[in-house]
C-alpha positions in Angstrom: 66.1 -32.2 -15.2 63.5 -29.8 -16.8 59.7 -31.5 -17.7 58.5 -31.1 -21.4 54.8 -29.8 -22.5 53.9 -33.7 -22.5 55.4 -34.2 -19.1 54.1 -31.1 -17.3 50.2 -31.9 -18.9 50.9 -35.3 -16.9 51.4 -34.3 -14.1 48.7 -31.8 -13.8 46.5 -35.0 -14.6 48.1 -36.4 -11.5 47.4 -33.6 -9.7 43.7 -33.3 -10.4 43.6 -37.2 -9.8 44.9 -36.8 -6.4 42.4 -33.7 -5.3 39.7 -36.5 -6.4 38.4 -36.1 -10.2 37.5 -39.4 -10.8 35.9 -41.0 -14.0 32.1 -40.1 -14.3 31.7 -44.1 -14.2 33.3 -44.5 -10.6 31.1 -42.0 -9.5 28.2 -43.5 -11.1 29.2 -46.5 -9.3 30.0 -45.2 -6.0 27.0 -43.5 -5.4 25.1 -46.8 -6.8 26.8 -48.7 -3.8 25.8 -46.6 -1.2 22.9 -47.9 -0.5 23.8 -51.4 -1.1 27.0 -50.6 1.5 24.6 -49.7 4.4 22.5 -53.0 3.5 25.3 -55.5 3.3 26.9 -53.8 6.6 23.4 -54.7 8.0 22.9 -57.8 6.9 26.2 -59.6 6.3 27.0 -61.9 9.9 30.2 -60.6 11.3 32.1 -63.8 11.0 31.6 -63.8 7.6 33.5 -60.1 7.2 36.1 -61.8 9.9 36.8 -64.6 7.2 37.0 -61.6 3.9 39.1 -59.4 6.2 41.4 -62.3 7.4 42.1 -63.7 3.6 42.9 -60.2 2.5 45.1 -60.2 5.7 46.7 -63.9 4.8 47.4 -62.3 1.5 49.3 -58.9 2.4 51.4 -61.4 5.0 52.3 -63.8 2.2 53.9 -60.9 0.5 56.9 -61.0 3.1 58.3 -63.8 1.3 60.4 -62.9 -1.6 59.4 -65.4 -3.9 56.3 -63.9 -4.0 58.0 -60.8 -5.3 59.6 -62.7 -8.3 58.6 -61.1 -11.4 59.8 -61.7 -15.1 60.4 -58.5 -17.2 61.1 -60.2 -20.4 57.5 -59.7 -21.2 57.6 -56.1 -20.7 61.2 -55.8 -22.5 59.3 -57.6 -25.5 56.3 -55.4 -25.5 58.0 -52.5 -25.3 60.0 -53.6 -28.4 56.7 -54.6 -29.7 55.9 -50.6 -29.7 59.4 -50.1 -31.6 61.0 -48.7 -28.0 64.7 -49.4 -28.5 65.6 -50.9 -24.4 67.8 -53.4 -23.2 66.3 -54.3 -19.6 63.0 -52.7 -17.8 64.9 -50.6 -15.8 66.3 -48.8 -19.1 63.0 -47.3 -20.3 62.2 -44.8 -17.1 64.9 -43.0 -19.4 62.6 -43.1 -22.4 59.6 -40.7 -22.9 56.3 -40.5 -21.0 54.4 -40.4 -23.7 55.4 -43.8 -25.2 55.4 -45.4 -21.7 51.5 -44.4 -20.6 51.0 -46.2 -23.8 52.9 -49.2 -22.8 51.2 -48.9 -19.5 47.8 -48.8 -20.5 48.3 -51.9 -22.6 48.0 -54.2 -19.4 44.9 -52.3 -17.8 42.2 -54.5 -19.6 43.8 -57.8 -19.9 44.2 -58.0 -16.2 40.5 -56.5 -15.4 38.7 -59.4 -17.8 40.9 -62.3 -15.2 39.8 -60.6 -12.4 36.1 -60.9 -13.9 36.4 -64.0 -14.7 37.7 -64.7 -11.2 35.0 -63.6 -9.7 32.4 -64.6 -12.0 33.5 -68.2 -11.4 33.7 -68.3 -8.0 30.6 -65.9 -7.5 28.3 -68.9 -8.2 29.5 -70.7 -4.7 28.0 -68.0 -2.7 29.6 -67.2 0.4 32.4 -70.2 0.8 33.8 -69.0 -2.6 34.2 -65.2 -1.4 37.3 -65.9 0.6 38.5 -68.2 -2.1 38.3 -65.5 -4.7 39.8 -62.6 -2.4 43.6 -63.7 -2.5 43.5 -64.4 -6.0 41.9 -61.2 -7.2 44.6 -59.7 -5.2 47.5 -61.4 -7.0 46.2 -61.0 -10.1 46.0 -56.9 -9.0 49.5 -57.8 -7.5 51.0 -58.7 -11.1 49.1 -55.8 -12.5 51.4 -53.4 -10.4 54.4 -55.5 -11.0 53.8 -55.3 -15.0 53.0 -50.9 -14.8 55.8 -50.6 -12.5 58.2 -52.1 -14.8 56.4 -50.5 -17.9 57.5 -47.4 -16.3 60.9 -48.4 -16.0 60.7 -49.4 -12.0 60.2 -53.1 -11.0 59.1 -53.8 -7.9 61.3 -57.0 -7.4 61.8 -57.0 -3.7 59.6 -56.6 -0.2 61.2 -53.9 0.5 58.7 -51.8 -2.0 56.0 -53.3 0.3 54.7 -49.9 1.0 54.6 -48.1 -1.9 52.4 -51.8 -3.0 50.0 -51.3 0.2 49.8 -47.7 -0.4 48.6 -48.5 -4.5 46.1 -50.3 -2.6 44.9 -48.3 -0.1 44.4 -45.8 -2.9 42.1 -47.6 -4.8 40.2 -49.9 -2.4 39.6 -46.2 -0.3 39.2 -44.4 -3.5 39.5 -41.1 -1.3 41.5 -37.9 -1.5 43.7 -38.7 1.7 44.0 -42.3 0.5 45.7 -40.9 -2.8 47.5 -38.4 -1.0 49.6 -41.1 1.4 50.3 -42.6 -1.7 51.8 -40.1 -3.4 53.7 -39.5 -0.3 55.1 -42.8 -0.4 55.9 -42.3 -3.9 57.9 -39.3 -3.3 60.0 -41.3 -0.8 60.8 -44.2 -3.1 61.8 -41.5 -6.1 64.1 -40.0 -3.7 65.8 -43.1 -3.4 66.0 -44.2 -6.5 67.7 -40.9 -7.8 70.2 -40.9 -5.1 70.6 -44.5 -5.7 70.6 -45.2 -2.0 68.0 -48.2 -0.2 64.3 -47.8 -0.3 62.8 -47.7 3.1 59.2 -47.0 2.9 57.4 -44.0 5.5 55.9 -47.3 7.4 58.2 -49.6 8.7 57.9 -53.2 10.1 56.5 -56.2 7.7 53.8 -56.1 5.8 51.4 -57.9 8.1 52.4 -54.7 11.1 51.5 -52.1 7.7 48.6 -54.2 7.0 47.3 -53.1 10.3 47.4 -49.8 9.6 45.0 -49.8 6.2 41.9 -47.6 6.2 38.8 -49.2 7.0 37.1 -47.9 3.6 39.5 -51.1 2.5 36.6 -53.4 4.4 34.2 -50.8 3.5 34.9 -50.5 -0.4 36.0 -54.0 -1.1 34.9 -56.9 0.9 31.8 -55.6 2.1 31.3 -55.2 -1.6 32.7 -58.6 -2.5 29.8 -60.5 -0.4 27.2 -59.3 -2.6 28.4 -62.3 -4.7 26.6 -64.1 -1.8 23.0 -63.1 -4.0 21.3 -66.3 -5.4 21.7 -66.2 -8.9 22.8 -62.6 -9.4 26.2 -63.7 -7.6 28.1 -64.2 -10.8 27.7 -61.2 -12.6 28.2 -59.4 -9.5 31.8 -61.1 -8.6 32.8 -60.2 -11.9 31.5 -56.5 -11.9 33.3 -55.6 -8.4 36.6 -57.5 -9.2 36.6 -55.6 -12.9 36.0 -52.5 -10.7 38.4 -53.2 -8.4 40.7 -53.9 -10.6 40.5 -51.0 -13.4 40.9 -48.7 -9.8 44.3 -50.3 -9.0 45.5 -50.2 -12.7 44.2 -46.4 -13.0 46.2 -45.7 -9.4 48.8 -47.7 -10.1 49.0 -45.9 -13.7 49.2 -42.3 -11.9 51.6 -42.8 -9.1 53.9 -44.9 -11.4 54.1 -41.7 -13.7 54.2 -39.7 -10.7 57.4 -41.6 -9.7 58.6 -41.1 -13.0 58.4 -37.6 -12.9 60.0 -37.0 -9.5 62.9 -39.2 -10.2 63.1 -37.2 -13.9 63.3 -34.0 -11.6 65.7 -35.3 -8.9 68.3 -36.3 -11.8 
Protein backbone atom coordinates (compact mmCIF):
# COMPACT_ATOMS: atom_id res chain seq x y z
CA UNK A 1 0.00 0.00 0.00
CA UNK A 2 1.26 3.40 -1.21
CA UNK A 3 2.48 6.16 1.76
CA UNK A 4 0.79 9.64 1.74
CA UNK A 5 2.75 13.20 1.93
CA UNK A 6 2.18 12.83 5.84
CA UNK A 7 3.52 9.39 5.81
CA UNK A 8 6.53 9.69 3.52
CA UNK A 9 7.70 13.24 5.69
CA UNK A 10 7.59 10.53 8.66
CA UNK A 11 9.61 8.49 7.64
CA UNK A 12 12.29 10.67 6.41
CA UNK A 13 12.18 11.88 10.13
CA UNK A 14 12.97 8.29 10.91
CA UNK A 15 15.48 8.22 8.64
CA UNK A 16 17.45 11.25 9.75
CA UNK A 17 16.80 9.88 13.40
CA UNK A 18 18.51 6.75 12.68
CA UNK A 19 21.75 8.39 10.82
CA UNK A 20 21.93 10.29 14.41
CA UNK A 21 20.21 13.90 14.39
CA UNK A 22 19.34 14.15 17.75
CA UNK A 23 17.67 17.01 19.69
CA UNK A 24 20.12 20.02 20.35
CA UNK A 25 19.25 19.21 24.23
CA UNK A 26 20.70 15.53 24.10
CA UNK A 27 23.67 16.79 22.63
CA UNK A 28 23.94 19.45 25.11
CA UNK A 29 23.67 16.77 27.55
CA UNK A 30 25.91 14.30 26.15
CA UNK A 31 28.76 16.30 25.77
CA UNK A 32 27.98 17.67 29.45
CA UNK A 33 28.54 13.98 30.68
CA UNK A 34 31.52 13.35 29.22
CA UNK A 35 33.60 14.48 31.54
CA UNK A 36 31.55 13.36 34.40
CA UNK A 37 31.55 9.61 32.52
CA UNK A 38 35.41 9.43 32.73
CA UNK A 39 35.18 10.59 36.50
CA UNK A 40 32.53 8.25 37.76
CA UNK A 41 34.34 5.32 35.65
CA UNK A 42 37.31 6.47 37.87
CA UNK A 43 35.98 6.77 40.98
CA UNK A 44 32.90 4.59 41.31
CA UNK A 45 34.26 0.95 43.25
CA UNK A 46 33.56 -1.87 40.86
CA UNK A 47 31.19 -3.70 43.13
CA UNK A 48 29.07 -1.04 43.18
CA UNK A 49 28.69 -1.09 38.97
CA UNK A 50 28.44 -5.07 39.66
CA UNK A 51 25.24 -4.40 41.88
CA UNK A 52 23.64 -1.41 38.97
CA UNK A 53 24.63 -3.87 36.14
CA UNK A 54 23.13 -6.97 38.03
CA UNK A 55 19.60 -5.19 38.90
CA UNK A 56 19.28 -4.09 35.37
CA UNK A 57 20.12 -7.76 34.62
CA UNK A 58 17.48 -9.09 37.36
CA UNK A 59 15.05 -6.84 35.55
CA UNK A 60 15.52 -7.93 31.69
CA UNK A 61 15.25 -11.78 33.28
CA UNK A 62 12.02 -11.00 35.01
CA UNK A 63 10.60 -10.12 31.68
CA UNK A 64 10.55 -13.96 30.77
CA UNK A 65 7.54 -14.33 32.71
CA UNK A 66 4.39 -13.55 30.97
CA UNK A 67 2.67 -11.89 33.63
CA UNK A 68 5.00 -9.32 33.42
CA UNK A 69 3.93 -8.76 29.92
CA UNK A 70 0.23 -8.20 30.92
CA UNK A 71 -0.89 -4.97 29.74
CA UNK A 72 -4.53 -3.31 29.70
CA UNK A 73 -5.39 -1.43 26.47
CA UNK A 74 -8.64 -0.07 27.58
CA UNK A 75 -6.75 2.97 28.52
CA UNK A 76 -5.41 3.56 25.18
CA UNK A 77 -8.94 2.44 23.47
CA UNK A 78 -10.32 5.38 25.70
CA UNK A 79 -7.73 7.92 24.83
CA UNK A 80 -7.89 7.39 21.58
CA UNK A 81 -11.68 8.02 21.67
CA UNK A 82 -10.78 10.79 23.80
CA UNK A 83 -9.16 12.35 20.47
CA UNK A 84 -12.60 11.50 18.59
CA UNK A 85 -10.62 8.30 16.78
CA UNK A 86 -13.54 5.94 15.96
CA UNK A 87 -11.65 2.14 17.18
CA UNK A 88 -12.98 -0.83 18.65
CA UNK A 89 -9.63 -2.63 20.20
CA UNK A 90 -5.84 -1.27 20.02
CA UNK A 91 -5.04 -3.43 17.44
CA UNK A 92 -7.76 -1.60 15.17
CA UNK A 93 -6.00 1.86 15.02
CA UNK A 94 -2.50 0.71 13.09
CA UNK A 95 -5.33 0.97 10.26
CA UNK A 96 -6.02 4.64 11.23
CA UNK A 97 -3.82 7.60 10.05
CA UNK A 98 -0.28 8.44 11.26
CA UNK A 99 -0.95 11.72 11.82
CA UNK A 100 -3.66 11.21 14.44
CA UNK A 101 -1.65 8.32 16.12
CA UNK A 102 1.98 10.44 16.73
CA UNK A 103 -0.49 12.53 18.43
CA UNK A 104 -1.84 9.82 20.50
CA UNK A 105 1.65 8.67 20.96
CA UNK A 106 3.12 11.72 22.22
CA UNK A 107 0.42 12.08 24.77
CA UNK A 108 2.22 9.40 27.10
CA UNK A 109 5.92 10.85 26.65
CA UNK A 110 5.67 13.42 29.61
CA UNK A 111 3.46 11.68 32.05
CA UNK A 112 5.83 8.79 32.20
CA UNK A 113 9.19 11.02 32.22
CA UNK A 114 7.76 13.22 35.54
CA UNK A 115 7.39 9.23 37.43
CA UNK A 116 10.56 8.37 36.40
CA UNK A 117 11.83 11.86 38.05
CA UNK A 118 10.12 11.40 40.75
CA UNK A 119 11.57 7.95 41.04
CA UNK A 120 14.72 8.93 41.14
CA UNK A 121 14.43 12.00 42.91
CA UNK A 122 13.17 10.01 45.86
CA UNK A 123 15.39 7.39 45.95
CA UNK A 124 18.38 9.75 45.01
CA UNK A 125 18.48 11.04 48.60
CA UNK A 126 19.72 7.37 49.92
CA UNK A 127 22.89 7.60 48.10
CA UNK A 128 24.31 4.56 46.82
CA UNK A 129 21.90 1.63 48.52
CA UNK A 130 18.96 3.42 46.84
CA UNK A 131 20.64 3.21 43.14
CA UNK A 132 19.84 -0.41 42.64
CA UNK A 133 16.51 0.15 44.22
CA UNK A 134 15.56 2.76 41.70
CA UNK A 135 17.10 0.88 38.57
CA UNK A 136 14.24 -1.86 38.10
CA UNK A 137 11.65 0.51 38.73
CA UNK A 138 12.74 3.19 36.37
CA UNK A 139 12.88 0.33 34.01
CA UNK A 140 9.27 -0.76 34.41
CA UNK A 141 8.00 2.44 34.39
CA UNK A 142 10.13 2.82 30.76
CA UNK A 143 8.71 -0.82 30.23
CA UNK A 144 4.85 0.49 30.37
CA UNK A 145 5.97 3.45 28.45
CA UNK A 146 6.66 1.06 25.42
CA UNK A 147 3.74 -0.99 26.14
CA UNK A 148 1.33 2.23 26.03
CA UNK A 149 3.25 3.70 22.35
CA UNK A 150 3.14 0.31 21.09
CA UNK A 151 -0.46 -0.04 21.40
CA UNK A 152 -1.06 3.72 20.51
CA UNK A 153 0.35 2.65 17.35
CA UNK A 154 -1.92 -0.10 16.94
CA UNK A 155 0.76 -3.03 18.12
CA UNK A 156 0.66 -4.30 21.72
CA UNK A 157 3.43 -5.91 22.94
CA UNK A 158 1.45 -8.53 24.99
CA UNK A 159 3.75 -11.48 24.93
CA UNK A 160 7.66 -12.37 25.56
CA UNK A 161 7.99 -13.22 22.42
CA UNK A 162 8.39 -9.26 21.37
CA UNK A 163 11.32 -9.46 23.91
CA UNK A 164 13.63 -8.25 21.26
CA UNK A 165 12.20 -5.69 19.58
CA UNK A 166 11.73 -4.37 23.73
CA UNK A 167 15.72 -4.90 24.29
CA UNK A 168 16.47 -3.47 21.02
CA UNK A 169 14.07 -0.04 22.15
CA UNK A 170 16.49 -0.09 24.85
CA UNK A 171 19.69 -0.57 23.50
CA UNK A 172 18.70 2.35 21.34
CA UNK A 173 18.24 4.78 23.75
CA UNK A 174 20.53 3.77 26.66
CA UNK A 175 23.43 3.63 23.59
CA UNK A 176 21.99 6.64 21.93
CA UNK A 177 24.32 5.71 18.85
CA UNK A 178 23.86 5.35 15.14
CA UNK A 179 24.51 1.35 15.19
CA UNK A 180 22.38 1.09 18.27
CA UNK A 181 19.32 2.67 16.30
CA UNK A 182 20.20 0.80 13.28
CA UNK A 183 19.79 -2.98 15.06
CA UNK A 184 16.74 -1.60 16.09
CA UNK A 185 15.23 -0.81 13.18
CA UNK A 186 16.42 -4.12 11.95
CA UNK A 187 14.47 -5.72 14.55
CA UNK A 188 11.61 -3.68 13.60
CA UNK A 189 11.65 -4.77 10.15
CA UNK A 190 11.48 -8.36 11.27
CA UNK A 191 8.50 -7.99 13.58
CA UNK A 192 6.51 -5.92 10.59
CA UNK A 193 7.14 -8.70 8.42
CA UNK A 194 5.46 -10.85 10.59
CA UNK A 195 2.79 -9.12 11.42
CA UNK A 196 1.69 -8.48 7.65
CA UNK A 197 2.04 -11.98 6.82
CA UNK A 198 0.29 -12.80 10.00
CA UNK A 199 2.73 -15.56 10.71
CA UNK A 200 4.79 -15.79 14.54
CA UNK A 201 7.19 -13.25 15.58
CA UNK A 202 10.60 -14.60 16.15
CA UNK A 203 13.01 -11.84 16.90
CA UNK A 204 16.84 -11.72 14.98
CA UNK A 205 18.25 -12.90 18.64
CA UNK A 206 16.99 -15.95 19.88
CA UNK A 207 17.13 -17.56 23.39
CA UNK A 208 15.45 -15.73 26.64
CA UNK A 209 15.83 -12.58 27.48
CA UNK A 210 18.51 -13.10 30.17
CA UNK A 211 20.90 -15.01 26.94
CA UNK A 212 19.82 -11.38 24.77
CA UNK A 213 20.58 -9.50 27.80
CA UNK A 214 24.11 -10.70 27.31
CA UNK A 215 24.54 -9.43 24.25
CA UNK A 216 23.59 -5.49 25.06
CA UNK A 217 26.22 -2.80 24.21
CA UNK A 218 28.30 -1.77 26.89
CA UNK A 219 27.35 2.13 26.28
CA UNK A 220 24.07 0.50 28.24
CA UNK A 221 26.67 0.56 31.57
CA UNK A 222 28.34 3.44 30.03
CA UNK A 223 25.19 5.82 29.34
CA UNK A 224 22.90 4.63 32.16
CA UNK A 225 24.27 3.22 35.29
CA UNK A 226 27.47 4.80 35.35
CA UNK A 227 25.32 7.86 35.00
CA UNK A 228 22.79 6.66 37.62
CA UNK A 229 25.55 6.62 40.56
CA UNK A 230 25.99 10.21 40.35
CA UNK A 231 22.83 10.12 42.57
CA UNK A 232 25.55 8.91 45.05
CA UNK A 233 26.59 13.03 45.44
CA UNK A 234 25.78 14.34 48.96
CA UNK A 235 23.03 16.54 48.59
CA UNK A 236 23.03 17.08 44.80
CA UNK A 237 21.77 13.27 44.63
CA UNK A 238 18.16 14.11 44.23
CA UNK A 239 17.99 16.42 41.53
CA UNK A 240 20.46 14.40 39.84
CA UNK A 241 18.27 10.92 40.01
CA UNK A 242 15.52 12.85 38.79
CA UNK A 243 17.42 14.57 35.84
CA UNK A 244 19.06 11.21 34.42
CA UNK A 245 15.84 9.08 34.85
CA UNK A 246 13.74 12.13 33.05
CA UNK A 247 16.56 11.80 30.48
CA UNK A 248 16.44 8.34 30.23
CA UNK A 249 13.27 8.18 29.92
CA UNK A 250 12.21 10.98 27.23
CA UNK A 251 15.20 8.80 25.09
CA UNK A 252 13.14 5.63 25.28
CA UNK A 253 9.78 7.41 24.65
CA UNK A 254 11.46 9.44 21.54
CA UNK A 255 12.99 5.78 20.31
CA UNK A 256 10.22 4.05 21.18
CA UNK A 257 8.05 6.93 19.25
CA UNK A 258 10.25 6.40 15.95
CA UNK A 259 10.54 2.73 15.60
CA UNK A 260 6.85 2.21 16.51
CA UNK A 261 5.97 4.56 13.49
CA UNK A 262 8.66 2.86 11.71
CA UNK A 263 6.75 -0.42 12.22
CA UNK A 264 3.79 1.15 11.23
CA UNK A 265 4.97 2.13 8.02
CA UNK A 266 6.53 -1.17 6.94
CA UNK A 267 3.63 -3.17 7.89
CA UNK A 268 1.45 -0.18 5.83
CA UNK A 269 3.83 -1.10 2.94
CA UNK A 270 3.82 -4.94 3.26
CA UNK A 271 -0.24 -4.93 3.09
Amino acid sequence: MNLNAYEKRARREIEGWIRGNVSILAQAFNLVMKPVDWAMEQAVPARVTDQAGEAVGQFLSALNDASKWTSDTSGIVADARAHGLDVENAESLRHLALEDLDTLAKGYFSQNAVLAALSGGGTGLGGFAFIAADIPILFMINFRLIQQIGAAFGFPMKSPQYSPVVLSIYNAAAANTRDARGAALREITVAAAAMAGETHYKGRVRGTIEDQSRHLPREIAKNLLGRKLLQAIPLAGAAVGAGINYWFTSETANTTFMLFRALYLEHKERL
